[in-house]
C-alpha positions as CSV (number, residue, x, y, z in Angstrom):
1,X,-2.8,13.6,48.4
2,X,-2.0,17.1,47.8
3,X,-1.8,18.1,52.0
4,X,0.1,14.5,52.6
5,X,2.7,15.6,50.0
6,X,3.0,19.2,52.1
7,X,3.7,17.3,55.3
8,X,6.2,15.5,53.5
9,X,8.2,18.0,52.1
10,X,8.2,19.6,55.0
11,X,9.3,17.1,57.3
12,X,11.7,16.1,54.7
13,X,13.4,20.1,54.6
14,X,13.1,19.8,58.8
15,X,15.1,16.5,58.6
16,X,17.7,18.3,56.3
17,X,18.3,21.0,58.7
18,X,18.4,18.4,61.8
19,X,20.9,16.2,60.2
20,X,23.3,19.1,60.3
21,X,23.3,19.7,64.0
22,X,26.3,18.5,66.2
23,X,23.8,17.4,68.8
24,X,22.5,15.1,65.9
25,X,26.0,13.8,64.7
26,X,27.2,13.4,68.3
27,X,24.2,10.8,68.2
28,X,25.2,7.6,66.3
29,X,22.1,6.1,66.8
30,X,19.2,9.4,66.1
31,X,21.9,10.1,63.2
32,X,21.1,6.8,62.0
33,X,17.3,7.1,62.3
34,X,16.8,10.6,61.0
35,X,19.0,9.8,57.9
36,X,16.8,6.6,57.0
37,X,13.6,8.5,57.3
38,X,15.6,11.6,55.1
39,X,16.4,9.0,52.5
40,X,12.8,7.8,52.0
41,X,11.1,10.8,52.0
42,X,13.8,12.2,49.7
43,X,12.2,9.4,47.3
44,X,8.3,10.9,47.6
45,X,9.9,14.8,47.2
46,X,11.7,13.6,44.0
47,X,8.6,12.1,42.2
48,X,6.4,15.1,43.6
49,X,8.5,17.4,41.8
50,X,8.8,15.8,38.5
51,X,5.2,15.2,38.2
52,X,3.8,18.7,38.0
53,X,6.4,19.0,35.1
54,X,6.1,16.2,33.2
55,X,1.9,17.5,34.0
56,X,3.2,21.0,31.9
57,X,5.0,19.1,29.4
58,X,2.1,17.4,28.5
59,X,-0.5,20.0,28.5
60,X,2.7,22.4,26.2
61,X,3.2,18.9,23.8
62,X,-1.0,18.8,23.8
63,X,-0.6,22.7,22.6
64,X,1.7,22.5,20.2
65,X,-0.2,19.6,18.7
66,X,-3.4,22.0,18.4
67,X,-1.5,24.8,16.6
68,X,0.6,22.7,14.5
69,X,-2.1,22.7,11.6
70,X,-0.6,22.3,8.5
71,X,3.0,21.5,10.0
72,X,2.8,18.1,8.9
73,X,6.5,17.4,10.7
74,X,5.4,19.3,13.7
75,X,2.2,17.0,14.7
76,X,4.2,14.2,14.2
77,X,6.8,15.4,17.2
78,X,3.7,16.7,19.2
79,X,2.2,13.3,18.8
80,X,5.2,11.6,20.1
81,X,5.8,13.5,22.4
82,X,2.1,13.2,23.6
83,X,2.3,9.4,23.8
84,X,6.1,9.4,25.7
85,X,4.6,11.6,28.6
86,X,0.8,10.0,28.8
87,X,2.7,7.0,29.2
88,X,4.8,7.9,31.9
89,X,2.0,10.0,34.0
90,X,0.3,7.4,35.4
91,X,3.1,5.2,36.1
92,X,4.9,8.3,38.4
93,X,1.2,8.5,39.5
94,X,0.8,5.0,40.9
95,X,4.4,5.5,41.7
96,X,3.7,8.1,44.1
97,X,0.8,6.6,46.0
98,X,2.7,3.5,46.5
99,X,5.0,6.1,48.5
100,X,2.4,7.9,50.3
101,X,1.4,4.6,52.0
102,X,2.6,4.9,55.6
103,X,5.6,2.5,55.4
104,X,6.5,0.4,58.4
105,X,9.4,2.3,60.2
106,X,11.0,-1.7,60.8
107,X,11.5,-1.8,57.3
108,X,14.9,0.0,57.5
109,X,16.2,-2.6,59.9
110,X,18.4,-5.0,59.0
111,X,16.7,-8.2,58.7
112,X,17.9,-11.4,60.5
113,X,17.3,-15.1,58.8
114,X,16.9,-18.1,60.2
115,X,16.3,-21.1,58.1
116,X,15.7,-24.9,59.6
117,X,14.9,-28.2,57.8
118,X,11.2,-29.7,58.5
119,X,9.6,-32.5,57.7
120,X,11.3,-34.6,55.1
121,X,14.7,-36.1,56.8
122,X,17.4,-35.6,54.8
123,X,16.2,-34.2,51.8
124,X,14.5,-31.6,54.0
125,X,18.0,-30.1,55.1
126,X,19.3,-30.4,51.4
127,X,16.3,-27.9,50.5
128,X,17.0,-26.0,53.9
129,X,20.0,-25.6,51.9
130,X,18.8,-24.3,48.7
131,X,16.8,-21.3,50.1
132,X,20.5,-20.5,52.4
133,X,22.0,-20.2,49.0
134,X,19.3,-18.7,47.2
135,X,19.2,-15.8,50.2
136,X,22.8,-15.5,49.6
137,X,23.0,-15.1,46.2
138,X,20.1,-12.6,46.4
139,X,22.0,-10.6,49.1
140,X,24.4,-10.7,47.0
141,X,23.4,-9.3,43.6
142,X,21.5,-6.5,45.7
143,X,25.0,-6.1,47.4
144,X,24.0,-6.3,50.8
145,X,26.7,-7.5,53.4
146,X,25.7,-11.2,55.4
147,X,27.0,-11.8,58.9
148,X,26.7,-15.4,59.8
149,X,25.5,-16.7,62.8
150,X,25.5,-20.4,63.2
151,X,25.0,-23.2,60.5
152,X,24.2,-26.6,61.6
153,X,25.0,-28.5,58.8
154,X,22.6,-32.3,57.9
155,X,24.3,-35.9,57.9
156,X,24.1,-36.4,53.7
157,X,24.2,-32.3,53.3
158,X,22.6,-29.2,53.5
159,X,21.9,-27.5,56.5
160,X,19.7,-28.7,59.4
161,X,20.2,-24.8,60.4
162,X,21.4,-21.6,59.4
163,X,21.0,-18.6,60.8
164,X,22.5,-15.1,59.8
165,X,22.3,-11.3,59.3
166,X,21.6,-9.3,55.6
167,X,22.7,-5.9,56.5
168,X,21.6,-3.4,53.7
169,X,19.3,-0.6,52.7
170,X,15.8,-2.1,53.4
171,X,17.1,-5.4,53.9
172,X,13.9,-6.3,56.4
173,X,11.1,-4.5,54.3
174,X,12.4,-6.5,51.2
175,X,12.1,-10.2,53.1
176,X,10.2,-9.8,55.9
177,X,7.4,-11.6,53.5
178,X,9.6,-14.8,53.2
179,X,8.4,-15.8,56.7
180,X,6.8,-19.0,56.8
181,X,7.0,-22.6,55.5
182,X,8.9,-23.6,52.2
183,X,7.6,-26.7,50.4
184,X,9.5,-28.4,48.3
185,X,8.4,-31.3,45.5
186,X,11.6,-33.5,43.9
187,X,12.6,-36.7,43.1
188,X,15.4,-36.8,45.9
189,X,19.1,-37.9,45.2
190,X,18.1,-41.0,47.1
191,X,15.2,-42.4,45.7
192,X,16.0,-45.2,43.4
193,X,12.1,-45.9,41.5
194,X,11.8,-42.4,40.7
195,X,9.1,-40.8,43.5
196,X,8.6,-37.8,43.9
197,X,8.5,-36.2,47.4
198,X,7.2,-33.5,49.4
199,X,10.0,-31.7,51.8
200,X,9.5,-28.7,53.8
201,X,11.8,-26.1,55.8
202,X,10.7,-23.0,57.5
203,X,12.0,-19.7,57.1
204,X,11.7,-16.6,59.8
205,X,12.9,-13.6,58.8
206,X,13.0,-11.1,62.0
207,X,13.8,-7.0,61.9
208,X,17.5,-6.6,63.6
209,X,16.7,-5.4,67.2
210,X,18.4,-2.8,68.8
211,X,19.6,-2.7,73.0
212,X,16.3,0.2,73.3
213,X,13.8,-2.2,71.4
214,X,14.1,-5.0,74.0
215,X,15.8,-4.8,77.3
216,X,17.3,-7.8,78.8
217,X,19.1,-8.7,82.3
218,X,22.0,-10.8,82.8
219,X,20.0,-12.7,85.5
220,X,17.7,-13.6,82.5
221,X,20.5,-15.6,80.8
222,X,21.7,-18.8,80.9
223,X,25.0,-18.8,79.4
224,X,27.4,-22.0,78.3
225,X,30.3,-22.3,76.4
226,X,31.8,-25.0,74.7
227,X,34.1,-25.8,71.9
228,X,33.3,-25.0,68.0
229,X,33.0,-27.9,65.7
230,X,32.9,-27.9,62.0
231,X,31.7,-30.4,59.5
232,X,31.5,-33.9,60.8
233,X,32.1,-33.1,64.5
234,X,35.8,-32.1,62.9
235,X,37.2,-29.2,65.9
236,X,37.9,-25.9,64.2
237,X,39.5,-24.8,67.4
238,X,40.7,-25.7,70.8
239,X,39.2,-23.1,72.9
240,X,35.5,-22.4,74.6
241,X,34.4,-20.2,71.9
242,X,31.1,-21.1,71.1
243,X,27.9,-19.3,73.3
244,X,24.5,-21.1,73.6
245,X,22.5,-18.4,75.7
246,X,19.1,-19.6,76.9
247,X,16.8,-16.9,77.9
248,X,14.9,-18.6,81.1
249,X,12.0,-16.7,81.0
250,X,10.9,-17.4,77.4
251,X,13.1,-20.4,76.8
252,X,14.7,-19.0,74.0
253,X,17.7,-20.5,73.0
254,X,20.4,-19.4,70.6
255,X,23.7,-20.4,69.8
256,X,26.8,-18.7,67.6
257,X,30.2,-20.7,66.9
258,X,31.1,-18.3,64.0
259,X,33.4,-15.9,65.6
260,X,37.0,-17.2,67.3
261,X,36.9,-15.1,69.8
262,X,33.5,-16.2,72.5
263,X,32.9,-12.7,73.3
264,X,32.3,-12.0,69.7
265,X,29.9,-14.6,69.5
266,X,28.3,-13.7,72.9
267,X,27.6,-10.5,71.2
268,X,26.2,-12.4,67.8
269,X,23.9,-14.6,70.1
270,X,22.7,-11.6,72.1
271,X,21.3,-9.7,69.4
272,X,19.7,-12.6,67.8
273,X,18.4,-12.9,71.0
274,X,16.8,-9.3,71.1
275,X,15.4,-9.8,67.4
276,X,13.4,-13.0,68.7
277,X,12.2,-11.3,71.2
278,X,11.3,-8.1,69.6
279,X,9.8,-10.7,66.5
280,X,7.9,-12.3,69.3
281,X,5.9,-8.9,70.5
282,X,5.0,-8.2,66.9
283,X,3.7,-11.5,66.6
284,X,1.4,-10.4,69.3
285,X,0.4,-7.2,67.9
286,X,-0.2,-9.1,64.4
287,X,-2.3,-11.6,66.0
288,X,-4.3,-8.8,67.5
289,X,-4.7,-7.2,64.1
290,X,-5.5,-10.3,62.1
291,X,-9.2,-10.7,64.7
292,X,-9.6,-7.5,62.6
293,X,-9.5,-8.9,59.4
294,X,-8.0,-11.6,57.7
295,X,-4.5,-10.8,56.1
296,X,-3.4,-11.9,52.9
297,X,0.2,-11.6,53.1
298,X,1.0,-11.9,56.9
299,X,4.5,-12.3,58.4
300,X,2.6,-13.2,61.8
301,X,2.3,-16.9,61.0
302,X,5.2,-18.8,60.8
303,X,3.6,-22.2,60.1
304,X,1.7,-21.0,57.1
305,X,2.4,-22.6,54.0
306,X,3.7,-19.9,51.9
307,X,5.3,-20.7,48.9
308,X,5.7,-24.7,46.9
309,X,8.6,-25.1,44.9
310,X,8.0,-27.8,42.4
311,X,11.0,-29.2,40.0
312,X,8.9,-31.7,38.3
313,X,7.0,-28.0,36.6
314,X,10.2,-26.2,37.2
315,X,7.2,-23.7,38.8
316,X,7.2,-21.6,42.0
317,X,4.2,-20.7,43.4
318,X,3.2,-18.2,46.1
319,X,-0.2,-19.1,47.7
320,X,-0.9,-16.0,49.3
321,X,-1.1,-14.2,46.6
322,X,-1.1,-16.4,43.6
323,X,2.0,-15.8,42.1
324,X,3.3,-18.1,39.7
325,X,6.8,-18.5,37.5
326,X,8.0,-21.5,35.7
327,X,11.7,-19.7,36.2
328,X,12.5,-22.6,39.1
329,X,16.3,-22.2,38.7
330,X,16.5,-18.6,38.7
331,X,14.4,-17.9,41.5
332,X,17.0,-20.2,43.4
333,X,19.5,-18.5,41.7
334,X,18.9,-15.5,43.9
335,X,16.5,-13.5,40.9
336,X,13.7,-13.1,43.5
337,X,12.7,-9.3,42.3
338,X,9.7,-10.0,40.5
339,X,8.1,-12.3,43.4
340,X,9.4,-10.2,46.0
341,X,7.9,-7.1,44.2
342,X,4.5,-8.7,43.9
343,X,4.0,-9.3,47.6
344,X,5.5,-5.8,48.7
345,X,2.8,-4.3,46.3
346,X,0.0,-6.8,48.1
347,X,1.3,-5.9,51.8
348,X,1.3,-1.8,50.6
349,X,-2.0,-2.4,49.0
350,X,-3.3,-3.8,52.7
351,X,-2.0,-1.0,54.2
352,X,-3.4,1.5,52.3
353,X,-6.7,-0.1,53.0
């Protein structure tokens, strides 16, 4: 651990020094990368230093306790003392190693969601709805910025689609784990004896690509453009402003009405595009890794059944990794930290093995 934290500090001193050359600045994009890798590793160099001296304090509270004989007051400081620092230790320990796991360089990326209603009819696109708000209202509290692309919205409500961007520190390592399908059980709005059904809608959550992660060529893309329409077919304007652009040798489709201006959402659509594209060759490499070995919490497969919410219980359970909380409402009130914490400490522990 010792020779990792070495390399660390010294890579993090070398990034200090390179994020103050003009050549660096003049380079929007390496200035960008080199002060997201500065910022984490500023995180491991932080804890690395305070743990030696909260090591010293210990060992000088541990002394003190030794020659305090017959100081009556002064054991009693020594022993609290003692018990506020052996406390702490091995929670800057675990700390620590939880850094030293080689992080995923995506995990920096923004993170692009798209959320569609499955199985269930209508009350699948009310829940479709539910998990848009929820990722909204988490966005929110963390005070990341969201960039919408395109919502699609269901005949009695919700969403049949939504798609958008969460632009904030880590906002990709935080939800890349939400990947997969969303069950629902409710008594819907609808039924009249009181049943209670099982909805689903899937989530993806892709890493924000950028032009050098996937190249595409205009004679790649189908392009059409036709007129925006709000709720119930209702125009929101009179111009071509919305893009659908179908990638022909994938089939990829995407569309984005969002923007007024088409170029705007040509541009929206585009990188959407590149992010399915770029999700699509780490699908590949995941697959490739799972023949390996079997992985717990995997953002590789997007029909897994990840996680049931049931109201009947008021209980959300995670089935990769077992997680359960009887907190319903406030997990769809956006209070996803202990749940998301949970599975980012089961993907780091996978990693480290």
């Amino acid at each position: 651990m010792d020779e990792r934290i070495q390399e660390i500090r010294s890579r993090y001193h070398e990034l200090g020094h390179l994020l103050a050359d003009p050549a660096i600045i003049a380079d929007p994009k390496r200035l960008r990368e080199l002060s997201r890798e500065h910022a984490r590793l500023a995180q491991v160099v932080e804890l690395a230093e305070r743990l030696p001296k909260l090591r010293s304090d210990l060992e000088s509270a541990r002394a003190m306790l030794r020659e305090a004989a017959g100081d009556a007051e002064l054991a009693e400081l020594a022993q609290a003392e003692i018990a506020t620092l052996g406390a702490e230790q091995p929670l800057l320990e675990e700390q620590l190693k939880r850094l030293l796991v080689p992080k995923d360089p995506l995990d920096d990326r923004d993170a692009v969601v798209e959320i569609r209603a499955g199985t269930g009819g209508d009350e699948a696109a009310l829940f479709a709805g539910d998990l848009f708000r929820m990722y909204l209202r988490f966005a929110e509290k963390r005070g990341w910025r969201t960039e919408l692309i395109t919502v699609s919205e269901g005949a009695a409500g919700g969403v049949k689609e939504a798609v958008f961007v969460v632009r904030g520190a880590d906002a990709y390592g935080e939800l890349r784990y939400e990947s997969g399908v969303h069950r629902v059980q409710r008594v819907p709005a609808t039924e009249s004896q009181g049943r209670i059904h099982t909805s689903a809608a899937t989530v993806a959550v892709l890493p924000e690509a950028e032009p050098v992660d996937v190249e595409i060529h205009e004679q790649e893309l189908k392009i059409d453009v036709y007129r925006s329409s709000g709720p119930g077919g209702q125009s929101v304007n009179t111009t071509d402003s919305a893009v659908r652009i179908t990638h022909l040798p994938t089939g990829l489709v995407v569309t984005c009405q969002d923007e007024k201006s088409q170029h705007k959402n040509k541009d929206k659509a585009l990188a959407v595009l590149r992010s399915r594209l770029l999700d699509m060759k780490l699908a590949e490499q995941e697959a490739e890794r799972a023949r390996d070995r079997r992985q717990q919490v995997s953002t590789g497969d997007r029909s897994a059944k990840i996680r049931t919410y049931n109201f009947p219980q008021s209980r959300v359970t995670d089935h990769r990794i077992g997680f359960t909380t009887h907190a319903l409402q406030q997990v769809l009130d956006g209070e996803l930290d202990e749940l998301l914490e949970a599975l980012k400490l089961a993907g780091q522990a996978e990693r480290a093995a």
